[in-house]
mmCIF file as Biopython writes it, N, C-alpha, C and O atoms, coordinates in Angstrom:
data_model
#
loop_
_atom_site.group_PDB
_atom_site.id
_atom_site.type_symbol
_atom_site.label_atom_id
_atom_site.label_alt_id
_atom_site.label_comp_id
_atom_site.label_asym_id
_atom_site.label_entity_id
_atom_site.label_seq_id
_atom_site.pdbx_PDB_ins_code
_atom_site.Cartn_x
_atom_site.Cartn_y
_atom_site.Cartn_z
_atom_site.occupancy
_atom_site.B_iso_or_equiv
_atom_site.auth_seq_id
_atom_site.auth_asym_id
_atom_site.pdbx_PDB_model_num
ATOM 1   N N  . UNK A ? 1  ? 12.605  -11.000 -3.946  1.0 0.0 1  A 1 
ATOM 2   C CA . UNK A ? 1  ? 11.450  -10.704 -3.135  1.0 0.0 1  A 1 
ATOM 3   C C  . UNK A ? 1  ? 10.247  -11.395 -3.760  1.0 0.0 1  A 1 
ATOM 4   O O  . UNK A ? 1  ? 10.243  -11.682 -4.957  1.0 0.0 1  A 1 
ATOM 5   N N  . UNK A ? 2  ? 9.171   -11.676 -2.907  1.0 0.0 2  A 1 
ATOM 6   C CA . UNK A ? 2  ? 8.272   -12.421 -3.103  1.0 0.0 2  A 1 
ATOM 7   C C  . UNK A ? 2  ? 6.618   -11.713 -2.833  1.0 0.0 2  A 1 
ATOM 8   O O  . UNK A ? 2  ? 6.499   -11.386 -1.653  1.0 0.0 2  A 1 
ATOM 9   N N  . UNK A ? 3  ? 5.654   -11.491 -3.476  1.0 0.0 3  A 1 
ATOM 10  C CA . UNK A ? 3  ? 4.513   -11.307 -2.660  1.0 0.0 3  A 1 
ATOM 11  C C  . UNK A ? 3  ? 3.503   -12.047 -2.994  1.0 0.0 3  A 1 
ATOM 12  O O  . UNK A ? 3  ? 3.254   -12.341 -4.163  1.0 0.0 3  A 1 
ATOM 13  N N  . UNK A ? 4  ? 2.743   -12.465 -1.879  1.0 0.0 4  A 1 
ATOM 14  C CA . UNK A ? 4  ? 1.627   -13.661 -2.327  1.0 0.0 4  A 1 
ATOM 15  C C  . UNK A ? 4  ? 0.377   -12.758 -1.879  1.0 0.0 4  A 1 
ATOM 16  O O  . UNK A ? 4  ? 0.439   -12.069 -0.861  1.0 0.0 4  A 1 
ATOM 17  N N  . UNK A ? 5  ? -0.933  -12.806 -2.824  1.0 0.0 5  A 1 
ATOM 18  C CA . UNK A ? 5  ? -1.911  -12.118 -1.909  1.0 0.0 5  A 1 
ATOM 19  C C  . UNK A ? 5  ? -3.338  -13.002 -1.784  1.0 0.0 5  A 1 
ATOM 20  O O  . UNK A ? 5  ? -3.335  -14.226 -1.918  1.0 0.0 5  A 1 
ATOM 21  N N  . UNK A ? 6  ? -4.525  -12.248 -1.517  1.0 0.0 6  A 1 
ATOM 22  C CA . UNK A ? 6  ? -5.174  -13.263 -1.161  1.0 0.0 6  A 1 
ATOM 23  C C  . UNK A ? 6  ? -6.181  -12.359 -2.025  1.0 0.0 6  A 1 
ATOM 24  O O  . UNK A ? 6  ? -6.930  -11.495 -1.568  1.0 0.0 6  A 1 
ATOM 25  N N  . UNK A ? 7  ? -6.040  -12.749 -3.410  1.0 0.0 7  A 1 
ATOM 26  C CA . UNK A ? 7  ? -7.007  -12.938 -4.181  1.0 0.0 7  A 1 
ATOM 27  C C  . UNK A ? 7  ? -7.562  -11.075 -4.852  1.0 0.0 7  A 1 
ATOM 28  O O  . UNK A ? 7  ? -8.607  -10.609 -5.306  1.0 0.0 7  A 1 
ATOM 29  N N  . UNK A ? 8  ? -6.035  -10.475 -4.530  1.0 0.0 8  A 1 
ATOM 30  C CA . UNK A ? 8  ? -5.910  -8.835  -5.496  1.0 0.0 8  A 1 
ATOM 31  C C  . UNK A ? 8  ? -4.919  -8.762  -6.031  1.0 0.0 8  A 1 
ATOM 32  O O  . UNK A ? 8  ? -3.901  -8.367  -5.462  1.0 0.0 8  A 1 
ATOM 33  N N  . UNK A ? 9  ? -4.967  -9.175  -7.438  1.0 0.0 9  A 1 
ATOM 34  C CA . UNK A ? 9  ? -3.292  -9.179  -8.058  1.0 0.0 9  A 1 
ATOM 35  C C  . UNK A ? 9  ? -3.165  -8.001  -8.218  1.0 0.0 9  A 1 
ATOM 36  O O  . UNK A ? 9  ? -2.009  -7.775  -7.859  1.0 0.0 9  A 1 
ATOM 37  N N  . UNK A ? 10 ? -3.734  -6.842  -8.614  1.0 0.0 10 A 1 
ATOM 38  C CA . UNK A ? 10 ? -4.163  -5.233  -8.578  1.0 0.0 10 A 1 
ATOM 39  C C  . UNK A ? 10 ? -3.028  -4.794  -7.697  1.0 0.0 10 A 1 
ATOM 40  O O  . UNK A ? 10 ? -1.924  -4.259  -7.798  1.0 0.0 10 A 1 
ATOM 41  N N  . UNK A ? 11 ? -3.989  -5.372  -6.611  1.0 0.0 11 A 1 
ATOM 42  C CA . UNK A ? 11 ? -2.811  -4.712  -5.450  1.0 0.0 11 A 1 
ATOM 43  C C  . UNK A ? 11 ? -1.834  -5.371  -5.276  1.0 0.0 11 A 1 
ATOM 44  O O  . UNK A ? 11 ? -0.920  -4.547  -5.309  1.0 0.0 11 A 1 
ATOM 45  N N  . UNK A ? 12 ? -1.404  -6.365  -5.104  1.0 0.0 12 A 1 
ATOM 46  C CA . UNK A ? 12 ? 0.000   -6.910  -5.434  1.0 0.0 12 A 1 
ATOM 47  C C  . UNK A ? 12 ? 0.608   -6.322  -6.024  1.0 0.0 12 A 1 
ATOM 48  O O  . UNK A ? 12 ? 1.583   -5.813  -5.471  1.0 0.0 12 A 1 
ATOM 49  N N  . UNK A ? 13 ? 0.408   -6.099  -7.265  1.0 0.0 13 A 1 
ATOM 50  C CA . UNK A ? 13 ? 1.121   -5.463  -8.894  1.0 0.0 13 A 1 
ATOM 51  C C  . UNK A ? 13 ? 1.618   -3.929  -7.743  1.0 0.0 13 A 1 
ATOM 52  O O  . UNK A ? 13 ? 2.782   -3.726  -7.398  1.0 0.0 13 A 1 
ATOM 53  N N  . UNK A ? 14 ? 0.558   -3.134  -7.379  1.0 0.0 14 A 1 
ATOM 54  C CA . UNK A ? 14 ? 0.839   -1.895  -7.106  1.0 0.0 14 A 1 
ATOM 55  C C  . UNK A ? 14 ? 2.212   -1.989  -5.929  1.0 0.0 14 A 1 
ATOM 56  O O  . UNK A ? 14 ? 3.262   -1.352  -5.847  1.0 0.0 14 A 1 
ATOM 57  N N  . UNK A ? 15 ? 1.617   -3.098  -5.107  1.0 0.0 15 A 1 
ATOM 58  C CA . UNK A ? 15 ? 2.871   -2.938  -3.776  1.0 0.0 15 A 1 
ATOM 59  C C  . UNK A ? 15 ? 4.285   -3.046  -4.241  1.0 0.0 15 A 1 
ATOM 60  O O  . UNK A ? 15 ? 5.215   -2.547  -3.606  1.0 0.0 15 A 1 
ATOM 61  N N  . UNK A ? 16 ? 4.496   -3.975  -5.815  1.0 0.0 16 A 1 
ATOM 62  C CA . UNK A ? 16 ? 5.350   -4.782  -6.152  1.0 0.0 16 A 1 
ATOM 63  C C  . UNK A ? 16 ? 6.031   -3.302  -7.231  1.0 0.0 16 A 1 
ATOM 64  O O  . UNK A ? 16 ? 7.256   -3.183  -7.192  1.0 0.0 16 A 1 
ATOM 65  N N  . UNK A ? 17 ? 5.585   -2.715  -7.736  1.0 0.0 17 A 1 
ATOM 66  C CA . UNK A ? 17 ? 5.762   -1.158  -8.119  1.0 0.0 17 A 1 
ATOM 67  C C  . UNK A ? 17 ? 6.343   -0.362  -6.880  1.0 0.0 17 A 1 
ATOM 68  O O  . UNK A ? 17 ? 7.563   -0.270  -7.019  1.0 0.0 17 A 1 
ATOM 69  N N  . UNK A ? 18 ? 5.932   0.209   -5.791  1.0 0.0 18 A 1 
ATOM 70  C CA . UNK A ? 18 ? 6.558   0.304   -4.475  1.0 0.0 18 A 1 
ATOM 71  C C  . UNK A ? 18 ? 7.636   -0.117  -3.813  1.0 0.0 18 A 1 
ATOM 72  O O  . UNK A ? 18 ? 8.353   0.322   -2.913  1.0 0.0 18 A 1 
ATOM 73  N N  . UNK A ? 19 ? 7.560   -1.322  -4.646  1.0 0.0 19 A 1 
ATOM 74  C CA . UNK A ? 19 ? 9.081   -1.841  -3.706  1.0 0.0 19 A 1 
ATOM 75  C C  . UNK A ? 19 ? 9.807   -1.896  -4.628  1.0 0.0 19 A 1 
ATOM 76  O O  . UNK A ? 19 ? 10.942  -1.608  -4.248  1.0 0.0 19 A 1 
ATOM 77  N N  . UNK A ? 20 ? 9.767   -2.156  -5.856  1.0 0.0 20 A 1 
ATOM 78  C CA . UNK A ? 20 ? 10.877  -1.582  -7.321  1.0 0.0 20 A 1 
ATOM 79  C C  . UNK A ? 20 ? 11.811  -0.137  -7.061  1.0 0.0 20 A 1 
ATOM 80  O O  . UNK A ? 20 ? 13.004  0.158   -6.988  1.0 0.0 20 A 1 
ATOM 81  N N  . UNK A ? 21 ? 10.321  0.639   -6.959  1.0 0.0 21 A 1 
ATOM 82  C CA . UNK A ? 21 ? 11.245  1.973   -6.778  1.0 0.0 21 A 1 
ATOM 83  C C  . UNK A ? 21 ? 12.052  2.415   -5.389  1.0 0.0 21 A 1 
ATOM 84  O O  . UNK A ? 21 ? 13.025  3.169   -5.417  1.0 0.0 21 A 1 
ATOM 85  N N  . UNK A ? 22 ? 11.564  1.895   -4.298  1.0 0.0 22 A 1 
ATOM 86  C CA . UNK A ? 22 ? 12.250  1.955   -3.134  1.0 0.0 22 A 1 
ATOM 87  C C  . UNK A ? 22 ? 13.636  1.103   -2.999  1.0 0.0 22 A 1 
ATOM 88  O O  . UNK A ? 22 ? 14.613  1.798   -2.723  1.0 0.0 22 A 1 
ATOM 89  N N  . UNK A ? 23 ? 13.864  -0.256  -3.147  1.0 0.0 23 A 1 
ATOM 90  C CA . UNK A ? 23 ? 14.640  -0.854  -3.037  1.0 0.0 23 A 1 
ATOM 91  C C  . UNK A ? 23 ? 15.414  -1.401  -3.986  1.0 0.0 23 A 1 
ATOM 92  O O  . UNK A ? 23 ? 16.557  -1.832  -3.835  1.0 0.0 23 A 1 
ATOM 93  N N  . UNK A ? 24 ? 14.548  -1.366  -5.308  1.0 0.0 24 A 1 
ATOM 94  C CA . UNK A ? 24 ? 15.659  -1.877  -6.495  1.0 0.0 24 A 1 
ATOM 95  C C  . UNK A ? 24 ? 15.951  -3.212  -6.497  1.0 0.0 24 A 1 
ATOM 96  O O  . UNK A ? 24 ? 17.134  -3.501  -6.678  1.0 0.0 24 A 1 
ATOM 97  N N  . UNK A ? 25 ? 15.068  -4.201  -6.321  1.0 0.0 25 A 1 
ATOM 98  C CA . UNK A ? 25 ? 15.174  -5.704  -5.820  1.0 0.0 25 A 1 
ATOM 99  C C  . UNK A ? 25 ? 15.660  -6.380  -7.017  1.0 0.0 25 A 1 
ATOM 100 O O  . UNK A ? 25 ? 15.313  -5.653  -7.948  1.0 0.0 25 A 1 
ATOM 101 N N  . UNK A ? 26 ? 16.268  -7.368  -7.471  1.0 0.0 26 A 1 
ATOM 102 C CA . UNK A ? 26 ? 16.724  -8.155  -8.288  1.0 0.0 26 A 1 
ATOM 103 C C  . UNK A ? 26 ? 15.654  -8.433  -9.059  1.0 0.0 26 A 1 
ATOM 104 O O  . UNK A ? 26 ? 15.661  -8.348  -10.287 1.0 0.0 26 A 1 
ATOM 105 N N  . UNK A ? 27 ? 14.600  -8.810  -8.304  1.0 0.0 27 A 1 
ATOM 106 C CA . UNK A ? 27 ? 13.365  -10.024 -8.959  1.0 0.0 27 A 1 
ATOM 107 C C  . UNK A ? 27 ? 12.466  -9.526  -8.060  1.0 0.0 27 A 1 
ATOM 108 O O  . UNK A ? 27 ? 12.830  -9.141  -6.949  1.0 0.0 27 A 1 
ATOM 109 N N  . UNK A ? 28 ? 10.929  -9.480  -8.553  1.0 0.0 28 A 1 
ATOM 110 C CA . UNK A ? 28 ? 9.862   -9.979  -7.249  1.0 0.0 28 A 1 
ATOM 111 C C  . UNK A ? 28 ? 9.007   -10.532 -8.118  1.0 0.0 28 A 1 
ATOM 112 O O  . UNK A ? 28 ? 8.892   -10.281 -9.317  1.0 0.0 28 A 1 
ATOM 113 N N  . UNK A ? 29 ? 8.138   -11.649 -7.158  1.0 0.0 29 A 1 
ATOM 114 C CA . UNK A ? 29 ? 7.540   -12.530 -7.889  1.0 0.0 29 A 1 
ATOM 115 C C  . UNK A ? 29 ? 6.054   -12.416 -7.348  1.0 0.0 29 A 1 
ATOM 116 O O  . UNK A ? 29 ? 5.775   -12.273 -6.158  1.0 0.0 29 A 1 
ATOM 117 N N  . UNK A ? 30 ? 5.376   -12.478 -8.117  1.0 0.0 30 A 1 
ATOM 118 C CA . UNK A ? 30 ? 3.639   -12.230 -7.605  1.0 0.0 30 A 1 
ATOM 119 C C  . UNK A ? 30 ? 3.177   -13.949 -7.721  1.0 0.0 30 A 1 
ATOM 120 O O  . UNK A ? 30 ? 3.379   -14.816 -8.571  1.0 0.0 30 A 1 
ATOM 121 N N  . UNK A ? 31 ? 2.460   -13.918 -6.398  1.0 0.0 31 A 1 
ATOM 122 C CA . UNK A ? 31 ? 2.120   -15.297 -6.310  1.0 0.0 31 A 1 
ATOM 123 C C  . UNK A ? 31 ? 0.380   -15.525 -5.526  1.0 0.0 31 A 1 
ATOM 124 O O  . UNK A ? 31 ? 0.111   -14.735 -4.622  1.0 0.0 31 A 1 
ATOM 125 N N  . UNK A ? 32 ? -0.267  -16.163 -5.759  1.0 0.0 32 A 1 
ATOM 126 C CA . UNK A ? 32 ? -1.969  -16.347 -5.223  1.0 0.0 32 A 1 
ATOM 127 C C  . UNK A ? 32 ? -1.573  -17.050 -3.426  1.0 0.0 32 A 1 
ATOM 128 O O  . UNK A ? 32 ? -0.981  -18.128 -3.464  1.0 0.0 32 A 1 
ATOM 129 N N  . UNK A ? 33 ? -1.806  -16.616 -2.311  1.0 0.0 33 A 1 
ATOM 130 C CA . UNK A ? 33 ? -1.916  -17.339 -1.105  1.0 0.0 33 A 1 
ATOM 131 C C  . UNK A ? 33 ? -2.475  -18.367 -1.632  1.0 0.0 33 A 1 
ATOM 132 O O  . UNK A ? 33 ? -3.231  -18.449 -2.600  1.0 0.0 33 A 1 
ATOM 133 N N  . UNK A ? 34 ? -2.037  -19.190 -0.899  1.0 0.0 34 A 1 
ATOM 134 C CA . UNK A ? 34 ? -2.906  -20.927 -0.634  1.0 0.0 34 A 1 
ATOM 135 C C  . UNK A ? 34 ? -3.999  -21.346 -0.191  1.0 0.0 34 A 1 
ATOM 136 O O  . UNK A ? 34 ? -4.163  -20.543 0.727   1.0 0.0 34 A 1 
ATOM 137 N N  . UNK A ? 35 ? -4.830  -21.980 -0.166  1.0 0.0 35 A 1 
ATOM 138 C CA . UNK A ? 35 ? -6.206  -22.217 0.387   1.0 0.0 35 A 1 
ATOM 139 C C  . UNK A ? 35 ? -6.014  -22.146 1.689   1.0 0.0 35 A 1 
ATOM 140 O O  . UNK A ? 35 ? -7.007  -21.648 2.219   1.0 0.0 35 A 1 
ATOM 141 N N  . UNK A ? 36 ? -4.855  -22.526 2.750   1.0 0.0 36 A 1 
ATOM 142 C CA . UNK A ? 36 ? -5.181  -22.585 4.065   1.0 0.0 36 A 1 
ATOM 143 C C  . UNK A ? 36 ? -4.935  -21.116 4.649   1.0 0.0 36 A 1 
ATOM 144 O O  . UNK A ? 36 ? -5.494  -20.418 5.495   1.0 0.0 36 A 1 
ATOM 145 N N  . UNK A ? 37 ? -3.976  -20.995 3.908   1.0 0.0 37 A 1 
ATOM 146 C CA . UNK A ? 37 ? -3.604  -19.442 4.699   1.0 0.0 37 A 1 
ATOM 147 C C  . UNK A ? 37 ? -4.677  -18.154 4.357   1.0 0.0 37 A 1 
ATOM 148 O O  . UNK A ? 37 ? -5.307  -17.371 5.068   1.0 0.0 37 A 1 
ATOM 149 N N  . UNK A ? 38 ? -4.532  -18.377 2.766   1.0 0.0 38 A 1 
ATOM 150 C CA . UNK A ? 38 ? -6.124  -17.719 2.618   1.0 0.0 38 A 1 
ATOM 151 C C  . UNK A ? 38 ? -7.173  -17.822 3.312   1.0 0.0 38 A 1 
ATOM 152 O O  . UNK A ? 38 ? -7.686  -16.802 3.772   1.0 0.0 38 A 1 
ATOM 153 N N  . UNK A ? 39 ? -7.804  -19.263 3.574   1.0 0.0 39 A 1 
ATOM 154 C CA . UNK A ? 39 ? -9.043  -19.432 4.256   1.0 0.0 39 A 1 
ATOM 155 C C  . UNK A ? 39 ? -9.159  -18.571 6.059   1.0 0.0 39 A 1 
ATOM 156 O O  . UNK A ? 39 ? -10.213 -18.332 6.649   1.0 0.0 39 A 1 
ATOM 157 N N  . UNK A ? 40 ? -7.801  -18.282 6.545   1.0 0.0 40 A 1 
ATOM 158 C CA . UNK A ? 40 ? -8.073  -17.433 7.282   1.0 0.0 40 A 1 
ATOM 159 C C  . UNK A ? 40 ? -7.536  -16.085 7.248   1.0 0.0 40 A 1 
ATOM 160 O O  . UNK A ? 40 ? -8.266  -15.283 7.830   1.0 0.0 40 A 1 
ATOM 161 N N  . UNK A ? 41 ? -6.477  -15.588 6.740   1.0 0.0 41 A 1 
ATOM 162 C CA . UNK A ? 41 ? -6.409  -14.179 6.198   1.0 0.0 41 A 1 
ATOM 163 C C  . UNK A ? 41 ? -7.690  -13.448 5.512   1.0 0.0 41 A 1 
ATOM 164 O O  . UNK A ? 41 ? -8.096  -12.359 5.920   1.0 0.0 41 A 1 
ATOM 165 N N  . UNK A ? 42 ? -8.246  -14.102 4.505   1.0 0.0 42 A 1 
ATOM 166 C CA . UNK A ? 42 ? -9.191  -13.248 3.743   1.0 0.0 42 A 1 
ATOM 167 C C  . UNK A ? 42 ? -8.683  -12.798 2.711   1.0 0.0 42 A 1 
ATOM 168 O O  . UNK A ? 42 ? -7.508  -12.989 2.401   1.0 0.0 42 A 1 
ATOM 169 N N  . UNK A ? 43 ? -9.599  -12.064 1.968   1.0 0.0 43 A 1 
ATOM 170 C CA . UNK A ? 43 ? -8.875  -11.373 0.529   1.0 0.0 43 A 1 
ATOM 171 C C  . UNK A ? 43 ? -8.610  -10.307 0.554   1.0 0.0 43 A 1 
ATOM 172 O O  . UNK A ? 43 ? -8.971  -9.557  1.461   1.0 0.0 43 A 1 
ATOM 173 N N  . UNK A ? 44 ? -7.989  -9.993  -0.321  1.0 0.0 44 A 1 
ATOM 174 C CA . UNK A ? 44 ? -7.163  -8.589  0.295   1.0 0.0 44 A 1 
ATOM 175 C C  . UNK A ? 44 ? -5.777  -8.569  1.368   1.0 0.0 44 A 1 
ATOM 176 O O  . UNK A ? 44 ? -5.206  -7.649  1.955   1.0 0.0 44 A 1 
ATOM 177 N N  . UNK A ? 45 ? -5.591  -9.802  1.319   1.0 0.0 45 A 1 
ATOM 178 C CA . UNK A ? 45 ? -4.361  -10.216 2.172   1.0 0.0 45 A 1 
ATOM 179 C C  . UNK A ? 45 ? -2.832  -9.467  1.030   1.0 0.0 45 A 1 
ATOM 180 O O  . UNK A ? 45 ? -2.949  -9.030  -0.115  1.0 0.0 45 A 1 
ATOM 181 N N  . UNK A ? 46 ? -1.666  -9.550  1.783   1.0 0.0 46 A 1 
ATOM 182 C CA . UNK A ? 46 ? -0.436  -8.812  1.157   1.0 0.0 46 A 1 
ATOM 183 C C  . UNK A ? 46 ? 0.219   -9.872  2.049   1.0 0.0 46 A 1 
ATOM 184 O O  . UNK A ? 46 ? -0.141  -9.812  3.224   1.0 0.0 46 A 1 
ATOM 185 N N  . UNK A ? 47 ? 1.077   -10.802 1.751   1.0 0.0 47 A 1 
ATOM 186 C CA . UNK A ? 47 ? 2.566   -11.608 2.307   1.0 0.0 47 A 1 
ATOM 187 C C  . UNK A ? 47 ? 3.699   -11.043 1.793   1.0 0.0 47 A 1 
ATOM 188 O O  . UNK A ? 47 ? 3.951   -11.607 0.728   1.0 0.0 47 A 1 
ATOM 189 N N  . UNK A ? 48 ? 4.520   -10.175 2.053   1.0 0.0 48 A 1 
ATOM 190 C CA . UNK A ? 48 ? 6.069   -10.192 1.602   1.0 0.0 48 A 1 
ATOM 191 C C  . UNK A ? 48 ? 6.801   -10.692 2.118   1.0 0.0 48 A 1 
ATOM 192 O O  . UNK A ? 48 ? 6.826   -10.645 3.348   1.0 0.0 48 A 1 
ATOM 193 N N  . UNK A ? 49 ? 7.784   -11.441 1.345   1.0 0.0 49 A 1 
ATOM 194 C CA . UNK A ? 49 ? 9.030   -12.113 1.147   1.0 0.0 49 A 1 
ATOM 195 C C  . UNK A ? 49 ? 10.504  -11.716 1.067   1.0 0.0 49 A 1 
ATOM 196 O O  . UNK A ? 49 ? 10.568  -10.670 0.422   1.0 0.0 49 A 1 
ATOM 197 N N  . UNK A ? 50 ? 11.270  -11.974 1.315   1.0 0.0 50 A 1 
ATOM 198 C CA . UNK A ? 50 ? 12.472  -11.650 0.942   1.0 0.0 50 A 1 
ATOM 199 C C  . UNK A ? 50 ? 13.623  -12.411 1.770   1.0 0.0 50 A 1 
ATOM 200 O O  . UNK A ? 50 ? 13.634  -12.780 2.945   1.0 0.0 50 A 1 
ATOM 201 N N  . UNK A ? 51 ? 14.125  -12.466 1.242   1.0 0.0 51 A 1 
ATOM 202 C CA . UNK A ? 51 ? 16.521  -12.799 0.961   1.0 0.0 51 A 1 
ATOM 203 C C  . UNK A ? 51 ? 17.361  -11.687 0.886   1.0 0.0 51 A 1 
ATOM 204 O O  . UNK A ? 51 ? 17.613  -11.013 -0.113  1.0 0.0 51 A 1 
ATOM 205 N N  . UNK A ? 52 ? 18.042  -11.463 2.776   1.0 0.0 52 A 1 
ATOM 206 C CA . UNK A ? 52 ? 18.918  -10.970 2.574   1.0 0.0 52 A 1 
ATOM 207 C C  . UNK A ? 52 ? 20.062  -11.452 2.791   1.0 0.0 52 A 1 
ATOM 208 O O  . UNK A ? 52 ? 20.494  -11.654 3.925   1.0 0.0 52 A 1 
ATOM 209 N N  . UNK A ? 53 ? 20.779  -11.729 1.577   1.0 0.0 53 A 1 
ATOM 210 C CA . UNK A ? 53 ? 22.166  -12.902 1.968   1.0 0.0 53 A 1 
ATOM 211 C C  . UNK A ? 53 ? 23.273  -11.314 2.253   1.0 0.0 53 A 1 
ATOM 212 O O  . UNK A ? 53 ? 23.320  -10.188 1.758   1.0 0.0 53 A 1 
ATOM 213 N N  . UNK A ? 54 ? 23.747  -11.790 2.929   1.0 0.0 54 A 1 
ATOM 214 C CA . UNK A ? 54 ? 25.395  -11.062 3.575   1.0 0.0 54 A 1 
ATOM 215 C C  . UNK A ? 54 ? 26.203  -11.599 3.162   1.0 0.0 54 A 1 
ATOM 216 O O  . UNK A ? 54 ? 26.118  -12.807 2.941   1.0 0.0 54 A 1 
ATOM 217 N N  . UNK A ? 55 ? 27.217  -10.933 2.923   1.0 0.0 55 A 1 
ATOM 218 C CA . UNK A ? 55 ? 28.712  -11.448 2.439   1.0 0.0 55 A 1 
ATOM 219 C C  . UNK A ? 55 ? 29.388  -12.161 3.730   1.0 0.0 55 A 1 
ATOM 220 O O  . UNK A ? 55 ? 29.510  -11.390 4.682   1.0 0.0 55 A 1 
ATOM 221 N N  . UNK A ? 56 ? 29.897  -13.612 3.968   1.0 0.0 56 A 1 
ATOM 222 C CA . UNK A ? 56 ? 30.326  -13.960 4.547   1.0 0.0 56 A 1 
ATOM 223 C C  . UNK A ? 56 ? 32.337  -13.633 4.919   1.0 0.0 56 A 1 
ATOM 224 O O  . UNK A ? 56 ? 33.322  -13.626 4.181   1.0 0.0 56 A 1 
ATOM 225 N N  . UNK A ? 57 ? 32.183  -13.457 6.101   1.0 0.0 57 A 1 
ATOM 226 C CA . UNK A ? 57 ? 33.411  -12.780 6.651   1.0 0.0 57 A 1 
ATOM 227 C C  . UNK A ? 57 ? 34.561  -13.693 6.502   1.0 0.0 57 A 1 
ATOM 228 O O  . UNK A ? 57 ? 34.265  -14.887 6.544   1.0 0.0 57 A 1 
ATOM 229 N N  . UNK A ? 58 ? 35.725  -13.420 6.348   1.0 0.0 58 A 1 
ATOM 230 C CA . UNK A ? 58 ? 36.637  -14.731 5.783   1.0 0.0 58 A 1 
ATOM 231 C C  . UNK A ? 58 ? 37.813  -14.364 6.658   1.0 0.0 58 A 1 
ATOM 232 O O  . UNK A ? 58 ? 38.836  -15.048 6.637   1.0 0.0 58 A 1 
#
């Protein structure tokens, strides 16, 4: 899992605590939005990410 925000690692950190204890994710990675997506989200933005691979049927 992935979360990018727009300029509150605070809150990132906290959401990324939230989803530890709910789901038990392998990994999550805290990451800064980009200038474009930022420039219209705003700060205080939250993006989550994620990979759910399935076992392929044989």
């Amino acid at each position: 899992m992935a979360i990018s925000h727009g300029d509150d690692e605070e809150l990132a950190k906290e959401m990324k605590n939230l989803i530890q204890e709910r789901f038990q994710p392998k990994e999550v990675y805290i990451n800064i939005i980009g200038a474009a997506v930022g420039s219209h989200a705003g700060p205080g933005t939250l993006a989550i990410f994620f990979s759910n691979q399935y076992p392929h049927a044989e």
